[in-house]
C-alpha positions in Angstrom: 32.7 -25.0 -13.1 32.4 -23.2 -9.8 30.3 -19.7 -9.3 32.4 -17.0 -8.6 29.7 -16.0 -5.7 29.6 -17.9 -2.5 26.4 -19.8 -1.7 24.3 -19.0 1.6 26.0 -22.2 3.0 29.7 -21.5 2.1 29.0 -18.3 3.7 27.6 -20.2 7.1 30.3 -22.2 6.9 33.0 -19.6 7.4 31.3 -17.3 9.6 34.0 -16.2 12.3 30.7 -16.9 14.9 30.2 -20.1 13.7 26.3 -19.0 14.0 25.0 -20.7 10.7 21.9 -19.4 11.6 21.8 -16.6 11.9 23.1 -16.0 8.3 20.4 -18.1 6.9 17.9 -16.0 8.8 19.7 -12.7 7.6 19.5 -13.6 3.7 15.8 -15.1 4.1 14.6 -12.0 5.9 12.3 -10.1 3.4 11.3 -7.2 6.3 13.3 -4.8 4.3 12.1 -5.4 0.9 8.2 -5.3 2.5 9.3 -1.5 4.4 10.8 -0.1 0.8 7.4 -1.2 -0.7 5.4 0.3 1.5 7.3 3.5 1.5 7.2 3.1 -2.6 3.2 2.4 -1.8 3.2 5.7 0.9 5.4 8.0 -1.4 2.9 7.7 -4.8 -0.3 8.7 -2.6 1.3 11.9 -1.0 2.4 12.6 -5.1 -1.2 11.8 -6.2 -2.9 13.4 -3.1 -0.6 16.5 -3.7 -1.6 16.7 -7.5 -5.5 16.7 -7.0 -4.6 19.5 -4.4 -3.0 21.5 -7.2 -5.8 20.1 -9.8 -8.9 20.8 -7.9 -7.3 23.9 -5.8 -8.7 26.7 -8.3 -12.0 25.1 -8.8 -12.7 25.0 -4.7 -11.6 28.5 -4.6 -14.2 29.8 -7.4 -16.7 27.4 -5.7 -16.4 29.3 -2.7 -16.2 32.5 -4.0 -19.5 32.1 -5.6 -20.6 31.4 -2.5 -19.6 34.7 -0.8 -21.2 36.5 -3.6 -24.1 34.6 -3.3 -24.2 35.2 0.7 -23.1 39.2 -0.1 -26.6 39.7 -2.3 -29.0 37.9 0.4 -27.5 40.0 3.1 
């Protein structure tokens, strides 16, 4: 029984160009599926950089302020 999807040679085959080539070359290129990932990759760092801003955001602040008050009493 036949598959109801054409194979990457039945598709080079009746390419109006006659290019078989280039269609192998299109279905064997993975350059999109390695950008996507690294996007996926760049995407989760600004989430987990942007949540240890939130997280560590009030500590930093009262760090500093207890710095000012520290500089206020020795001036």
């Amino acid at each position: 029984m036949k598959s109801a999807t054409p194979s990457a040679s039945s598709l080079c085959k009746d390419s109006p160009t006659g290019s078989s080539s280039s269609w192998a070359e299109l279905l064997a290129d993975e350059s999109a599926a390695t950008a996507i990932e690294y996007a996926l990759m760049a995407s989760l760092i600004a989430v987990v950089i942007s949540a240890s801003v939130v997280v560590l955001s009030g500590s930093v602040l009262a760090m500093w302020e207890m710095v000012a008050e520290k500089l206020d009493e020795v001036m």
